[in-house]
C-alpha positions as CSV (number, residue, x, y, z in Angstrom):
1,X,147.9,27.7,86.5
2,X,146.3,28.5,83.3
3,X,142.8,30.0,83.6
4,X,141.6,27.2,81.0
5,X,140.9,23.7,81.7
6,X,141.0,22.2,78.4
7,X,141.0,24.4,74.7
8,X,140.0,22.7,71.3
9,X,142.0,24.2,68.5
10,X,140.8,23.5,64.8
11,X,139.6,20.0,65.7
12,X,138.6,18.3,62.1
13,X,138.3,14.2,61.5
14,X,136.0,12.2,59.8
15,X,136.6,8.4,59.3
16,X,138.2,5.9,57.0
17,X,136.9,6.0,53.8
18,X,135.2,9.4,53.9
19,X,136.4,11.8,51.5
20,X,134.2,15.0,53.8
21,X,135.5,15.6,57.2
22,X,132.4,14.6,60.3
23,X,133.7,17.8,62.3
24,X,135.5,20.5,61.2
25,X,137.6,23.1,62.3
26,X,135.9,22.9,66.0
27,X,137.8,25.1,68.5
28,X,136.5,25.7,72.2
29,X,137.2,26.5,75.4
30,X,136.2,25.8,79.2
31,X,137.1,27.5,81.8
32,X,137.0,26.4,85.4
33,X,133.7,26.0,87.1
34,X,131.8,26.5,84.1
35,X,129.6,25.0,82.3
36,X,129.8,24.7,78.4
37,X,127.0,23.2,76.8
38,X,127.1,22.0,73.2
39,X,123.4,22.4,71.1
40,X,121.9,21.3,68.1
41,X,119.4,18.4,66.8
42,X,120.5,14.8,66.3
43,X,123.2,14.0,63.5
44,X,125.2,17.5,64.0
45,X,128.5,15.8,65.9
46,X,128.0,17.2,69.2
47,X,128.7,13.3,70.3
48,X,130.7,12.6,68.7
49,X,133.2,15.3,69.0
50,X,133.0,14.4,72.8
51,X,134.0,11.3,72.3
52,X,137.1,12.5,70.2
53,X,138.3,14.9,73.2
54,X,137.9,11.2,75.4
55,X,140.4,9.6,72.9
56,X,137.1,6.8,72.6
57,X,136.7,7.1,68.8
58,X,138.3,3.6,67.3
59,X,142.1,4.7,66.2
60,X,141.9,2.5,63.0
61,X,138.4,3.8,61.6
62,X,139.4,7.7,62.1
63,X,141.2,10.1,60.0
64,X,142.2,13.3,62.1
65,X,142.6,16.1,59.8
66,X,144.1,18.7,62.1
67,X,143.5,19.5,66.0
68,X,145.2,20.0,69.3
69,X,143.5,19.4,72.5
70,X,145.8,21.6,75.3
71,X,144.5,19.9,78.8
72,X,145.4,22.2,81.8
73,X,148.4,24.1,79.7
74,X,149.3,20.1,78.0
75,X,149.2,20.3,74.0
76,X,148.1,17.2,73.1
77,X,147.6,16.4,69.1
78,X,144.4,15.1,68.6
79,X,145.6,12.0,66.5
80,X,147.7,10.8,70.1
81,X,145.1,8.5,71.4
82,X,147.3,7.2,73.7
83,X,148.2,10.2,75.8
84,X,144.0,11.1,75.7
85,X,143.5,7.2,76.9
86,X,145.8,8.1,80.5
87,X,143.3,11.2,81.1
88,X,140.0,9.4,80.5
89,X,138.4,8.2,83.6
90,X,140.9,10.3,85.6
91,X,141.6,14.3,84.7
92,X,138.7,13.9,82.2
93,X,135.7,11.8,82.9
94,X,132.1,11.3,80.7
95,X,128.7,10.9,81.8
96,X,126.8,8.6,78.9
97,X,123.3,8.8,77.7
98,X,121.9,5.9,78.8
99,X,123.5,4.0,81.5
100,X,121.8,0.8,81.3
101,X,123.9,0.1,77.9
102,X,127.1,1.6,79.8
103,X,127.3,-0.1,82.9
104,X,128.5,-3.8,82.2
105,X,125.2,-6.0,83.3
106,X,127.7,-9.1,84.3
107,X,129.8,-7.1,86.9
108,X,128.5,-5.4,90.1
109,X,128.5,-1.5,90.9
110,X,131.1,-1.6,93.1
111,X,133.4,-3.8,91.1
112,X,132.9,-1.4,88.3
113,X,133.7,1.6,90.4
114,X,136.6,0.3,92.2
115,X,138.5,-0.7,88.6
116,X,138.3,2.9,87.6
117,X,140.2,4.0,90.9
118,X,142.8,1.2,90.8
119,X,143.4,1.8,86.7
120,X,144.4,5.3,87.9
121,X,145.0,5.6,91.3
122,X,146.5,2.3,92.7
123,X,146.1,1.1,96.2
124,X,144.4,-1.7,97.5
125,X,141.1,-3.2,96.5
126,X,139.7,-2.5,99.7
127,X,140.9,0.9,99.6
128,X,139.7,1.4,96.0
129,X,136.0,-0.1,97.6
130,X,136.5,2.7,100.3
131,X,136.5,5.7,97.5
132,X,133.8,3.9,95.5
133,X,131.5,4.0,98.4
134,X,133.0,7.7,99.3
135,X,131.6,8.3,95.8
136,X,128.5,6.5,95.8
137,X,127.0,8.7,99.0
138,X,128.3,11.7,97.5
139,X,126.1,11.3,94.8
140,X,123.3,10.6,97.1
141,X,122.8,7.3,96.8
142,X,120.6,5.6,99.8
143,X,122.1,2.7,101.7
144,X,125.3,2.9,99.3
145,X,127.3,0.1,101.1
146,X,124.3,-2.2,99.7
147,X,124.1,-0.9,96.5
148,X,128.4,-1.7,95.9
149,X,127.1,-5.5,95.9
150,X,124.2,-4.8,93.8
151,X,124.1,-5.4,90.0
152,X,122.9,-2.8,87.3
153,X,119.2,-3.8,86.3
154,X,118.7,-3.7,90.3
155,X,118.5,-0.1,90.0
156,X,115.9,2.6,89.5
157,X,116.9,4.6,86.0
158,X,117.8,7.4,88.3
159,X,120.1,5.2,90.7
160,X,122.1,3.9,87.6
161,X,122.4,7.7,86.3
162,X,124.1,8.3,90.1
163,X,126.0,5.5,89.5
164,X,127.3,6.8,86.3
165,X,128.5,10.1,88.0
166,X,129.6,8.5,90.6
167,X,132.0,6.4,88.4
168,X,132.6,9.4,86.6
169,X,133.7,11.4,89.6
170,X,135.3,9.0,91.5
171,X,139.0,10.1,90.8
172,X,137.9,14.0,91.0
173,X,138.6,15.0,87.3
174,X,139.0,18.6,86.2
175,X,136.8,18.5,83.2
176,X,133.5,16.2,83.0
177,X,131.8,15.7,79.7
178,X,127.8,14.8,80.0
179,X,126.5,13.6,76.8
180,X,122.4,14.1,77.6
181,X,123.1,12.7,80.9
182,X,119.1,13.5,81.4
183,X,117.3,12.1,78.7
184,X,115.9,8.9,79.7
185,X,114.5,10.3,82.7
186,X,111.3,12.1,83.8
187,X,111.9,15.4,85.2
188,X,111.5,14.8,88.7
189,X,115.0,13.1,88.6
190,X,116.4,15.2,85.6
191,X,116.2,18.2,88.6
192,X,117.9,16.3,90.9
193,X,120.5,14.8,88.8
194,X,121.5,18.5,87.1
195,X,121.2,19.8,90.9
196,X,123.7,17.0,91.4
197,X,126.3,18.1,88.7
198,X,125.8,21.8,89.2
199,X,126.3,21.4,93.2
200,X,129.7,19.0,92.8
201,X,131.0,21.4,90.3
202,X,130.5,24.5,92.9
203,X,131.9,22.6,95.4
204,X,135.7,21.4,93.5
205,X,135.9,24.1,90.6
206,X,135.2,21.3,88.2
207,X,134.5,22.3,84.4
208,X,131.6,20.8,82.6
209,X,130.6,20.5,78.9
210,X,127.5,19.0,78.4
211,X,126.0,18.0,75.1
212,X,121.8,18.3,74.7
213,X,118.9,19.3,72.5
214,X,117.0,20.4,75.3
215,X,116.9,24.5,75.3
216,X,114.8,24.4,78.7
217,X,118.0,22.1,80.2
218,X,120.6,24.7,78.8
219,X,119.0,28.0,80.0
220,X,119.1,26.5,83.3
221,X,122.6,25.1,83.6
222,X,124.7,27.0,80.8
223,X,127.8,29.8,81.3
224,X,128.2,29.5,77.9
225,X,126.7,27.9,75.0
226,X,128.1,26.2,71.3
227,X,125.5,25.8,68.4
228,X,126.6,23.0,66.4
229,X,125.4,22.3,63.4
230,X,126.5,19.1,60.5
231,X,130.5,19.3,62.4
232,X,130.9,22.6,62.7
233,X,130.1,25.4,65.5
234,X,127.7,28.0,64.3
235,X,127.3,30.3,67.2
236,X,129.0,30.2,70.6
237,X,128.7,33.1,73.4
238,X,127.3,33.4,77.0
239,X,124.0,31.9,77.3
240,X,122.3,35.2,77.8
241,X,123.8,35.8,74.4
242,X,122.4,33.3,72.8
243,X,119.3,33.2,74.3
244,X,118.6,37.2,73.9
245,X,120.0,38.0,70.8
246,X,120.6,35.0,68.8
247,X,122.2,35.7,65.2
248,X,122.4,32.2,63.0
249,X,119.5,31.3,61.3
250,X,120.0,27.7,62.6
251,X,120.0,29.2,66.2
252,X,116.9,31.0,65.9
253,X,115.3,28.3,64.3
254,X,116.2,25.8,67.3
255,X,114.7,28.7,69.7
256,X,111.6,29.3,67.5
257,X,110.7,25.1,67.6
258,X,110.5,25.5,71.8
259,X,106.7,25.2,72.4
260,X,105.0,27.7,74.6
261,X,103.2,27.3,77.4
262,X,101.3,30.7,77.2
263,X,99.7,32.2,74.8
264,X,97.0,31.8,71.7
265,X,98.0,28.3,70.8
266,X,99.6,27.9,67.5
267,X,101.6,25.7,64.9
268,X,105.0,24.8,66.2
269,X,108.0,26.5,64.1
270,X,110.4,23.6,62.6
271,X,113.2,23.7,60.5
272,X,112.9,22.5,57.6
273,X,114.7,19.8,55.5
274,X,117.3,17.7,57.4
275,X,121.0,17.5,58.6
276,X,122.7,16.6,55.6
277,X,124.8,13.2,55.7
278,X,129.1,13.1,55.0
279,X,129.0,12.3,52.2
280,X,125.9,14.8,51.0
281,X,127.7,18.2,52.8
282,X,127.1,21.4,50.3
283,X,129.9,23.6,49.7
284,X,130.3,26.4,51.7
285,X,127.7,27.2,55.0
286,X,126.7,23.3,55.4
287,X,123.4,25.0,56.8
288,X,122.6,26.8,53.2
289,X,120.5,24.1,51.7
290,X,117.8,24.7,55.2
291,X,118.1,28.4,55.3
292,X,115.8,31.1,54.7
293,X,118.2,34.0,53.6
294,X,120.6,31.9,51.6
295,X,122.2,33.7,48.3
296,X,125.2,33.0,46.5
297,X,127.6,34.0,48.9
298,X,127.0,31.3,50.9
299,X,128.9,28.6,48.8
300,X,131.9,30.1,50.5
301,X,132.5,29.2,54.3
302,X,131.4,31.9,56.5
303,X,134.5,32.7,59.5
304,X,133.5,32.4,63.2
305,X,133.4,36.4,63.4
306,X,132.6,38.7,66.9
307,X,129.4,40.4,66.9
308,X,129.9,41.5,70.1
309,X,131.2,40.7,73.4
310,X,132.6,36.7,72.9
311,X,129.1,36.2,71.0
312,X,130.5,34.8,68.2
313,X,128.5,33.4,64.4
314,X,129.1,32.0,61.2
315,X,127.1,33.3,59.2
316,X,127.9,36.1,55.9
317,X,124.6,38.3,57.2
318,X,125.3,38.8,60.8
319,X,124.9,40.7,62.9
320,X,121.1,40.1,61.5
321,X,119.2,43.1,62.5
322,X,121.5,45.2,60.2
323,X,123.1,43.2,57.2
324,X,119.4,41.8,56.0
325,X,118.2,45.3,55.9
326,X,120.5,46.0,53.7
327,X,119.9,43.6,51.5
């Protein structure tokens, strides 16, 4: 049994009409029971690249440059949506960001839940109702036999969010993929609902990569962590890596814009400028244009080197502490 559940190798695509790839040359790796979670603001591909390991990007809008996606020891090409389209909603499930706009208003829950085990799993409808209410009370859903017969806007944002893993879970995939499966919710049920992943993940092995801006989210839930930044990923190591010694400029900037809650108070750190658009990327490090040690070396494309450990950057001046003084 190979020790990884799914490995990204050189994943680059952008769509139709683009001349500048969206992502490029993304490789990562998750390992069972583990969570992966992919950082960096909005506009930098994290969602994107999810949806391209769910085979959900529209086949005749995307230009797949190069990439294999190997799914417990399966090489897949990253271009074969049809082979990626018999994994989704069974080996390899997604949580979406806002379930109100996922969950199809017209049907009920448990019509919605049952489809996904009958696409994949066969058996009876009633059987198929069985596992979705099997799925809704794992989740912790309250009088779950009611709620099967109950339509989406009948639910609490926190209910629909269960729903959503529950749907997700319901065929007991290897890898899940939550894209800010928290964000529309206050933090009472952002606990519960990361309690919720982290607790059916212990319990079945189950690999999670989960995409978010929130820092205060990843230190809690993260093995390991991926910077991404305009397609392509910056940094990647443990989180205690990251967190303690973080080398990319981008990285400490996103770590430097987290407000404190002790202390003198004092202006909040930002980064300046924005994510640059497709069809605007700058030659070499895409994050040159924002960074505060740029120099000419940086029109060329810095590798994904070791510092140490698997803490891994791209960046021409890292490890920081010693290359800058240097300079």
């Amino acid at each position: 049994m190979p020790r990884s559940l799914i490995e990204v190798d050189n994943l680059s695509f952008g769509f139709r009409g683009q001349a500048t790839d969206l992502v490029e040359g993304v490789s990562l790796a998750l390992n069972r029971n583990e969570t992966l979670c992919i950082v960096g603001e909005s506009g930098c591909g994290k969602s994107v690249t999810a949806l391209s390991l769910m085979g959900l990007l529209p086949p005749d809008a995307t230009r797949i440059s190069s990439g294999t996606i190997t799914f417990e020891g399966e090489a897949i090409p990253a271009d074969d949506f049809r082979r990626l389209s018999t994994l989704r909603g069974d080996r390899m499930a997604m949580i979406f960001q806002e379930p109100m706009t996922s969950l199809n208003p017209a049907y009920k829950i448990g019509d919605q839940i049952t489809e996904a085990v009958r696409a994949h799993r066969g058996g009876s409808k009633a059987e198929a109702r069985d596992r979705a209410l099997q799925a809704l009370e794992q989740v912790g859903i309250p009088a779950a036999k009611q709620r099967l017969g109950e339509y989406p806007h009948q639910l609490s944002g926190g209910m629909r969010q269960r729903v959503m893993i529950a749907m997700a879970l319901v065929n007991d995939p290897s890898v899940l993929i939550a894209d800010e499966p928290t964000t529309a919710l206050d933090v009472t049920v952002q606990a519960q609902i990361l309690d919720l992943i982290a607790s059916l993940q212990d319990r079945s092995g189950m690999g999670t990569i989960m995409i978010t801006h929130d820092l205060g989210v990843v230190a809690q839930v993260a093995t390991r962590v991926a910077v991404m930044y305009a397609g392509r990923i910056v940094e990647i190591g443990t989180a205690q890596e990251i967190f303690d010694d973080p080398q990319h400029p981008y990285t400490i900037g996103l770590m430097s814009s987290v407000p404190k809650l002790t202390g003198p108070r004092q202006r909040l750190s930002t980064v300046p400028g924005l994510v640059p658009t497709p069809d605007r990327m700058p030659e070499g490090c895409r994050f040159a244009t924002r960074c505060p040690f740029a120099q000419s070396v940086c029109a060329t494309v810095p590798p994904l080197a070791p510092v140490a450990g698997d803490h891994r950057v791209a960046c021409h001046f890292a490890p920081l502490e010693t290359r800058l003084e240097a300079v």
